[in-house]
GUZAPA-867729 format. One record per residue: y, x, z of N, C-alpha, C in turn; residue in three letters; residue number from 1. Coordinates in steps of 0.2 Angstrom, whole numbers. Layout:
N
PT    nyy    nxx    nzz   cayy   caxx   cazz    cyy    cxx    czz    r    k
PT      Y      X      Z      Y      X      Z      Y      X      Z  ALA  NUM
...
END
This chain:
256
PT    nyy    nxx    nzz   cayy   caxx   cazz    cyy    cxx    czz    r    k
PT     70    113    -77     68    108    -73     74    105    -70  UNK    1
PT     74     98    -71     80     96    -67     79     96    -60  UNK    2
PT     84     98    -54     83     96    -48     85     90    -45  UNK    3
PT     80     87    -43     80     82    -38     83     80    -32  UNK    4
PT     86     77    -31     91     78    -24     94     71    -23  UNK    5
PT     90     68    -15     91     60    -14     97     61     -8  UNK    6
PT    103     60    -10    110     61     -6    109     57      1  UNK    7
PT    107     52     -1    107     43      4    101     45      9  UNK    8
PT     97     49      8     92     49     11     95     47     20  UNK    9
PT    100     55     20    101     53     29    103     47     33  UNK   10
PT    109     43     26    109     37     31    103     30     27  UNK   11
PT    100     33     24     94     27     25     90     26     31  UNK   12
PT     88     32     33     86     32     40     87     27     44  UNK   13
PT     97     27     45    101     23     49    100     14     47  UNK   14
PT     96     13     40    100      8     36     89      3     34  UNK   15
PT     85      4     38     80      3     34     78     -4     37  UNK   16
PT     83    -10     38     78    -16     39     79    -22     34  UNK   17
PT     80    -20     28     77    -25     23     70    -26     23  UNK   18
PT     69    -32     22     61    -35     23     60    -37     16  UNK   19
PT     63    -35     11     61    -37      3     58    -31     -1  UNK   20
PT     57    -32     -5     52    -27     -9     55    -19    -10  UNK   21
PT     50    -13     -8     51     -9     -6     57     -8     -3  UNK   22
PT     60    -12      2     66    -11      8     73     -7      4  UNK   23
PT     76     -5      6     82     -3      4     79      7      3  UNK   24
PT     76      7      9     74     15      7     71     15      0  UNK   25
PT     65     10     -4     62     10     -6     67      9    -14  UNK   26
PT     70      5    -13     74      4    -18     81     10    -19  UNK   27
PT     83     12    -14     88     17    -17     84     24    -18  UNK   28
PT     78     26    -16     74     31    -19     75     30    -25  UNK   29
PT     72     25    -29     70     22    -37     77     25    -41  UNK   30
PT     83     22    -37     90     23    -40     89     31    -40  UNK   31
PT     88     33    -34     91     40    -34     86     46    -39  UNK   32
PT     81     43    -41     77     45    -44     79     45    -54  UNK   33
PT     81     39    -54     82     39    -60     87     40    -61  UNK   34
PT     93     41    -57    100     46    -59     98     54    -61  UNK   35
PT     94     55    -57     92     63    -57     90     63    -65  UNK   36
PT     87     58    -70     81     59    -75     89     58    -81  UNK   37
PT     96     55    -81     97     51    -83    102     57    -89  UNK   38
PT    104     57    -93    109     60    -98    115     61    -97  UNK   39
PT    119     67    -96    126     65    -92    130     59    -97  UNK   40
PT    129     57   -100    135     54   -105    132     47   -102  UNK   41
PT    125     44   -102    124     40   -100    124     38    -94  UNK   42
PT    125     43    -90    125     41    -82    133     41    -81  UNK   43
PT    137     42    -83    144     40    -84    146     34    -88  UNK   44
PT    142     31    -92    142     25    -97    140     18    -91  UNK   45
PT    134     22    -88    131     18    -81    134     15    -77  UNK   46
PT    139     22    -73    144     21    -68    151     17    -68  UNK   47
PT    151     17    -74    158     14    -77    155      5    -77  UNK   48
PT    150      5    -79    148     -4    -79    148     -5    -71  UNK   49
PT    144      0    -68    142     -2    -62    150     -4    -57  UNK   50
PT    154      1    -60    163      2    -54    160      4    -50  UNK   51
PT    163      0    -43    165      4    -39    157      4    -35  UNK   52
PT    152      2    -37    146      2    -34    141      9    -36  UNK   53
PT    136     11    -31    133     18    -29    126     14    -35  UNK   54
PT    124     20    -37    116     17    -41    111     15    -35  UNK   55
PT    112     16    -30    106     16    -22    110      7    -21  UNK   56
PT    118      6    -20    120     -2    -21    117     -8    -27  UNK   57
PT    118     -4    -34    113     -5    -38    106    -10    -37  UNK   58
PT    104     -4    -37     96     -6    -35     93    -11    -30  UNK   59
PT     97    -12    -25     98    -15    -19    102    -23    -20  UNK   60
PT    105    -23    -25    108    -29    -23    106    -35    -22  UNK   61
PT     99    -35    -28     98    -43    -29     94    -46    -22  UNK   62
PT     93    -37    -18     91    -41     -9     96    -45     -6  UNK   63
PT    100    -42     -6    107    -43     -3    108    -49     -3  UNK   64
PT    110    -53    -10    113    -58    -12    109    -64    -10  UNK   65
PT    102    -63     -8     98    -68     -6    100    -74     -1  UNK   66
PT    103    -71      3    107    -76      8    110    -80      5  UNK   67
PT    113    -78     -1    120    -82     -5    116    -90     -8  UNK   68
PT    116    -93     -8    115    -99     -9    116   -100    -19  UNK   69
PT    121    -96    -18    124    -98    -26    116    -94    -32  UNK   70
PT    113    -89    -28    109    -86    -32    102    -87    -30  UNK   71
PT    100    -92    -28     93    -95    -28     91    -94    -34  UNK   72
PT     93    -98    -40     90    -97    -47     87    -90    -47  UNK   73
PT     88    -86    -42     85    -79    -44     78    -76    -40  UNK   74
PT     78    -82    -36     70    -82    -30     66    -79    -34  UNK   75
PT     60    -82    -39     56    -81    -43     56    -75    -45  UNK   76
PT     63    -72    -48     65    -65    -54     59    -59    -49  UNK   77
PT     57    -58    -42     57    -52    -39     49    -51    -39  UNK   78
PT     45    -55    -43     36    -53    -44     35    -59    -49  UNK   79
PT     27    -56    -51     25    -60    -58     19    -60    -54  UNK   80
PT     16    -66    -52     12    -67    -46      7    -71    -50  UNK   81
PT     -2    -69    -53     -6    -71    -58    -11    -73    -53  UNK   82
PT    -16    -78    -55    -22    -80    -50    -27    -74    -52  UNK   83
PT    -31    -74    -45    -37    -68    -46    -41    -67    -51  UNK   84
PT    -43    -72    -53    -48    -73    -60    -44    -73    -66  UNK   85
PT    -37    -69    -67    -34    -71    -71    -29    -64    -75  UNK   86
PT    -28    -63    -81    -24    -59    -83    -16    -60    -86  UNK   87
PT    -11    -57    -85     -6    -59    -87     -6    -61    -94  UNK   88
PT     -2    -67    -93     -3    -71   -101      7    -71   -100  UNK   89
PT     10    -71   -106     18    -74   -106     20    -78   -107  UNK   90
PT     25    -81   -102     25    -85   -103     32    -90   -103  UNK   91
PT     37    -94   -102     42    -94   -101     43    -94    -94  UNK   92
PT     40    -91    -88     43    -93    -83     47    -88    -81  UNK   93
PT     52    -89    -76     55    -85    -74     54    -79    -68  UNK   94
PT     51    -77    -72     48    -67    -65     51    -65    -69  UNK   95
PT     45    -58    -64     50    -50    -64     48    -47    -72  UNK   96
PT     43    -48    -74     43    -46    -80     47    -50    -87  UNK   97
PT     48    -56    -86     53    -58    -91     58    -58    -90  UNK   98
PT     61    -58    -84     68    -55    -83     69    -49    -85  UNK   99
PT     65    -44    -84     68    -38    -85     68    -38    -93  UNK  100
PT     62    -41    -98     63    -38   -104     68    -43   -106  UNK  101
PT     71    -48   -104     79    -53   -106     84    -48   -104  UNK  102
PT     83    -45    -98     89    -40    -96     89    -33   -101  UNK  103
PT     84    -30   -104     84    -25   -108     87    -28   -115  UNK  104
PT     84    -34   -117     85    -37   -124     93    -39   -125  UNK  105
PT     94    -40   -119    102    -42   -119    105    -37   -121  UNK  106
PT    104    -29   -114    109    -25   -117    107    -21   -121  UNK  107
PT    102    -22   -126    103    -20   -133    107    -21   -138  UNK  108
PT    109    -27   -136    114    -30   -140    122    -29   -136  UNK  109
PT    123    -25   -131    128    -26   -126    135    -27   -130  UNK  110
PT    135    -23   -136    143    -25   -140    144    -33   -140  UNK  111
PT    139    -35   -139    142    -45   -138    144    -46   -130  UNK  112
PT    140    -43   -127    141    -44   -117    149    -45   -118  UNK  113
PT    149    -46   -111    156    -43   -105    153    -38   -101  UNK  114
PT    160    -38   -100    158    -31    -94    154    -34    -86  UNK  115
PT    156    -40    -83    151    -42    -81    146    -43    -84  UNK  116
PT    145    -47    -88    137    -48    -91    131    -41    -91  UNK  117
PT    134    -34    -94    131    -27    -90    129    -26    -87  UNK  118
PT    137    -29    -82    136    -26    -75    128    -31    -70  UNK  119
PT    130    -36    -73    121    -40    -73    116    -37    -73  UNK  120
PT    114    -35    -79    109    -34    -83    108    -29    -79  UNK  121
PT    113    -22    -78    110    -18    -73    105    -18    -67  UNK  122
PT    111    -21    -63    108    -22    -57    101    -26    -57  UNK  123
PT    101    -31    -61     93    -35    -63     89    -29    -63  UNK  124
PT     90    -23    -68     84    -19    -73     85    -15    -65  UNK  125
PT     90    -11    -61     88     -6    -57     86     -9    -50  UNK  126
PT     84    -16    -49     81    -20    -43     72    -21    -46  UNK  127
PT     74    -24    -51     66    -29    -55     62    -22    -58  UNK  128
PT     64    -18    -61     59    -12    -61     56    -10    -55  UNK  129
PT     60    -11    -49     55     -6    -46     53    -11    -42  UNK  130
PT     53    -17    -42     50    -22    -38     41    -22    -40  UNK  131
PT     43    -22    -48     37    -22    -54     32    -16    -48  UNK  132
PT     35    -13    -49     29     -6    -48     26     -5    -38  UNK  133
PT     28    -10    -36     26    -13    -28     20    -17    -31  UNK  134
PT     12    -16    -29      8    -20    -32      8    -25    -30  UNK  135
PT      9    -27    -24      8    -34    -21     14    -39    -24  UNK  136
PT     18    -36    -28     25    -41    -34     19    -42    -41  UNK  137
PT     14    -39    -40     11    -41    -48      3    -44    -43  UNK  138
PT      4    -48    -37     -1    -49    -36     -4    -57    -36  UNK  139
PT     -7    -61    -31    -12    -66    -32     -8    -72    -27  UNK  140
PT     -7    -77    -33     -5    -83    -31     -9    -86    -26  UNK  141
PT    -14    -87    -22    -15    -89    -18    -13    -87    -14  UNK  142
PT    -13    -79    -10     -8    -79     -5      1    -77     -6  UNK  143
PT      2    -78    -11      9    -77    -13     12    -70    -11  UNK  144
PT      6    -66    -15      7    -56    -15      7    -54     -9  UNK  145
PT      1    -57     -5     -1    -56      3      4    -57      8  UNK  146
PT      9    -61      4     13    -65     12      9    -67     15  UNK  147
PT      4    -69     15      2    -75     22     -6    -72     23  UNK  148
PT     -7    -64     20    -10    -61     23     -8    -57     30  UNK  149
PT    -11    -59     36     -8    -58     44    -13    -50     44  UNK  150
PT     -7    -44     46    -11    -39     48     -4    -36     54  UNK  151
PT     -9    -31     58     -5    -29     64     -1    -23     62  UNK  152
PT      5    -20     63      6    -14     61      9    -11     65  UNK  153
PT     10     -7     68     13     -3     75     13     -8     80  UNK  154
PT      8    -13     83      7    -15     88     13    -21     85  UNK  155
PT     14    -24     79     18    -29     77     15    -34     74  UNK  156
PT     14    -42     72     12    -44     67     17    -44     62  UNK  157
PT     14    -44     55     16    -43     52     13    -44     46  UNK  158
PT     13    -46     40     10    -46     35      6    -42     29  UNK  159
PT      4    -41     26      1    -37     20      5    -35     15  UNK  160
PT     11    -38     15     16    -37     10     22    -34     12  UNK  161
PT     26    -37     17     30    -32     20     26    -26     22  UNK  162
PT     20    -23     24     19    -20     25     19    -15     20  UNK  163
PT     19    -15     15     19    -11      7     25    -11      3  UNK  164
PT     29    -17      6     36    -17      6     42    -10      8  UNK  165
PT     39    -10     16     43     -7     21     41     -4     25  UNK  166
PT     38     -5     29     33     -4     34     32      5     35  UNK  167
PT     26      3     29     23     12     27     29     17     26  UNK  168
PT     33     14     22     39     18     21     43     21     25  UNK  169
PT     45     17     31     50     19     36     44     21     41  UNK  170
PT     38     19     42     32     26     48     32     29     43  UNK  171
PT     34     33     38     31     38     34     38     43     32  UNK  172
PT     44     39     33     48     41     30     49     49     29  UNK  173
PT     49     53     34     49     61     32     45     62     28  UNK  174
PT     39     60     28     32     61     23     36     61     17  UNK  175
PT     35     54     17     39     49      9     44     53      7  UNK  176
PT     50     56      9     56     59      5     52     66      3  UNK  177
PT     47     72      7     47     75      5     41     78     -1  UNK  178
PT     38     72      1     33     70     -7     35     68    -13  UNK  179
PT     38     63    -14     42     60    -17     45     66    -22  UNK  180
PT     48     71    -19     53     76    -22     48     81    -24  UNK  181
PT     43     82    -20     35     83    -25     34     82    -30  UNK  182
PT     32     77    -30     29     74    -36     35     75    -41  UNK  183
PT     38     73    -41     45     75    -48     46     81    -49  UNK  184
PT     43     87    -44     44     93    -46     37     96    -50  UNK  185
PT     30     94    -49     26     96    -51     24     92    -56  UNK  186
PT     27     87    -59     25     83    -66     28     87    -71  UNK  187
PT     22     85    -76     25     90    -82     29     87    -86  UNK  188
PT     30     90    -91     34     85    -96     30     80   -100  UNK  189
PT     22     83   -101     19     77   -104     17     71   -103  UNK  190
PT     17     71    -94     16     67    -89     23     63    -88  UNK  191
PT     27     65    -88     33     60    -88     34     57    -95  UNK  192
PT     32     61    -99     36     58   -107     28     50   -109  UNK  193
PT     24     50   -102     17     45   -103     22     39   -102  UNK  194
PT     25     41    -94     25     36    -90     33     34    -92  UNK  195
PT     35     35    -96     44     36   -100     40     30   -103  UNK  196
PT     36     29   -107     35     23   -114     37     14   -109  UNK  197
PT     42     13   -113     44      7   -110     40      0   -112  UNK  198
PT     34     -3   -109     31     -8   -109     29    -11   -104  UNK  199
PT     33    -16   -103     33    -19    -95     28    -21    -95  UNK  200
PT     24    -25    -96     18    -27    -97     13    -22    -96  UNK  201
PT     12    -18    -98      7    -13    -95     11     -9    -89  UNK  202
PT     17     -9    -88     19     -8    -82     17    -12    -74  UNK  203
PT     15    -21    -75     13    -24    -72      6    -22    -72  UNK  204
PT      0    -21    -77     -6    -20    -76     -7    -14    -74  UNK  205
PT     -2    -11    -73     -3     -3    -68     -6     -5    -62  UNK  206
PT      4     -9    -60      2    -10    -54     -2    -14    -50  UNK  207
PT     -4    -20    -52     -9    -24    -51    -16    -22    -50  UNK  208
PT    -18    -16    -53    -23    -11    -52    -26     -9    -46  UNK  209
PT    -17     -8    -44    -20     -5    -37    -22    -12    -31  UNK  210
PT    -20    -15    -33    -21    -24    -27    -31    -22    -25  UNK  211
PT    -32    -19    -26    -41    -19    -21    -39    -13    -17  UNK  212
PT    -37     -9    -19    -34     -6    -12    -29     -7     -6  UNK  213
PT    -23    -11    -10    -20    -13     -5    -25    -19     -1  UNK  214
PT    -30    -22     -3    -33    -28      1    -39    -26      3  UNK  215
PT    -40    -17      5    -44    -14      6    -44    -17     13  UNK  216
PT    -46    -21     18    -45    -22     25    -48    -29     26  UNK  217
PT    -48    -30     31    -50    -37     33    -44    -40     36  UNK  218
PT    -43    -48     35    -37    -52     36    -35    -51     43  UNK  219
PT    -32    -49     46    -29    -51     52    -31    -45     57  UNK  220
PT    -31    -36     51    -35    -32     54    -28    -27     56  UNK  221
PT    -28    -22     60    -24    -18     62    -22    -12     56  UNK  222
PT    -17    -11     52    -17     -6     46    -16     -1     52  UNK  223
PT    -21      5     50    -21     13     55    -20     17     51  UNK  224
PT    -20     23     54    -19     29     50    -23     29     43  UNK  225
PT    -30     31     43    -34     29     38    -31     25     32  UNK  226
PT    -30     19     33    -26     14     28    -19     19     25  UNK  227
PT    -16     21     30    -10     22     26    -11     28     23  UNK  228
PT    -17     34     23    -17     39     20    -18     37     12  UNK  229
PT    -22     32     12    -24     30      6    -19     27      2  UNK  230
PT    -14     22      7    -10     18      2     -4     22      1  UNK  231
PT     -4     27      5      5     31      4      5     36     -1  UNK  232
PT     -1     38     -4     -1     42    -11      3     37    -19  UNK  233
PT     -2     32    -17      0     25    -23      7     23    -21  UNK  234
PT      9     23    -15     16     19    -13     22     24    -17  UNK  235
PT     22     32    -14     22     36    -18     28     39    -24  UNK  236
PT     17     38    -28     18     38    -35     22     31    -40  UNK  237
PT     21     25    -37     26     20    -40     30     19    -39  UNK  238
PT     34     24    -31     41     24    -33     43     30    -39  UNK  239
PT     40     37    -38     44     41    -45     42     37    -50  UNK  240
PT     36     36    -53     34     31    -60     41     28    -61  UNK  241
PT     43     23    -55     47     14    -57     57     19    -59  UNK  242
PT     57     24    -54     63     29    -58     62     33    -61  UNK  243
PT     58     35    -65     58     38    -73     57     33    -77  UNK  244
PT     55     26    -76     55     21    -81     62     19    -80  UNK  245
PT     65     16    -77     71     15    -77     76     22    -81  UNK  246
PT     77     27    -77     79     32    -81     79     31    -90  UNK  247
PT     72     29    -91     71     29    -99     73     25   -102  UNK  248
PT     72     18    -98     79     11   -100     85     12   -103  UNK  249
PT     89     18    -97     94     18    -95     96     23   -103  UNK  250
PT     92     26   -102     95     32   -108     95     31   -114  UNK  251
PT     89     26   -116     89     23   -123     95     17   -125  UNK  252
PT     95     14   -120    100      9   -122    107     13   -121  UNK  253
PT    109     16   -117    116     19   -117    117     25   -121  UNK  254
PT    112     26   -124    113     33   -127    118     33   -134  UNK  255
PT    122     39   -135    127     39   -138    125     38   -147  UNK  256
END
């Protein structure tokens, strides 16, 4: 059994005010999880794309850059947002699910890339994978993946989607690291080699599954303890899931 071990934990602590999809904690779990899963020859193949960038910076970037003006073309890339009455159809727009399978398709073919061009695709596959698996990123065009649903959370307003963002994560965070390291240790190998098959598409109708429980509340209600016992199992399980799929990206294309 491989062992598990998230380095960045204690200055995550220090570092939790990203307001984007599963926050910076949420995103360098995904990283740090899928280094754990990954083959030494390709976790070396990875780091050399990456330079002088950490898998936890990785993950994290396409937050970062958001300020940048020069990368608005990338607004859109961070959820694949379907109306209620509605199933995901493909289509040429630009989300999380057609970028990510453009970023894989690309570095299948990476003997054409540059080394930037990789170091792209990377960063796209280890931000947009784990965006994918936050259900409120595979959620309902009307309220734009419960942005503009109003709920109160530690006597704050706040939304329905930063709250499944970041929120539950950082009130939970001791919980979260030591479940987290759980569930990786009690999954068998059958159970990873399910959730290993690379099909983003059915990775979005995973997530999307859980949206009647994230929208288990009434608009403009107080999320309490109750709400969060229920949602921090599924918050969770979609971070280990979104780092063993990555992981299985990373090893099948890198692989020797």
């Amino acid at each position: 059994m491989r062992k598990i071990t998230f380095v960045l934990f204690v200055g995550l602590i220090l570092n939790t005010s990203s307001i984007f999809a599963w926050g910076r904690v949420g995103h360098t779990m995904v990283a740090e999880i899928a280094m754990s899963y990954l083959n030494k020859g390709v976790k070396d193949s990875v780091q050399k794309y990456l330079g002088s960038m950490t898998f936890g910076e990785a993950g994290t970037w396409m937050d970062d850059v958001r300020s940048d003006k020069k990368y608005n073309y990338m607004k859109t890339w961070h959820y694949a947002d379907v109306a209620r009455d509605s199933t995901y159809v493909e289509t040429g727009e630009e989300n999380a699910v057609n970028e990510i399978e453009k970023a894989m398709k690309e570095l299948n073919n990476k003997a054409t890339l540059t080394k930037e061009q990789i170091n792209m695709d990377l960063k796209i596959l280890f931000h947009l994978i784990g965006d994918l698996h936050q259900p409120l990123h595979c959620g309902y065009k009307d309220d734009k993946g419960g942005n503009t649903v109003d709920v109160e959370f530690n006597f704050q307003s706040t939304n329905l989607h930063s709250s499944w963002d970041t929120k539950i994560i950082e009130y939970k965070l001791t919980q979260v690291q030591k479940d987290v390291v759980e569930i990786c240790k009690k999954m068998t190998a059958a159970e990873k080699k399910k959730y290993q098959k690379v099909d983003v598409i059915e990775w979005f109708k995973e997530s999307r599954a859980y949206l009647p429980e994230a929208y288990n509340l009434e608009k403009g209600s107080v999320i309490q303890e109750e709400y969060m016992k229920k949602a921090l199992p599924i918050i969770e399980k979609q971070l280990v899931i979104a780092g063993l799929r990555l992981a299985s990206v990373l090893n099948e294309t890198f692989k020797k």
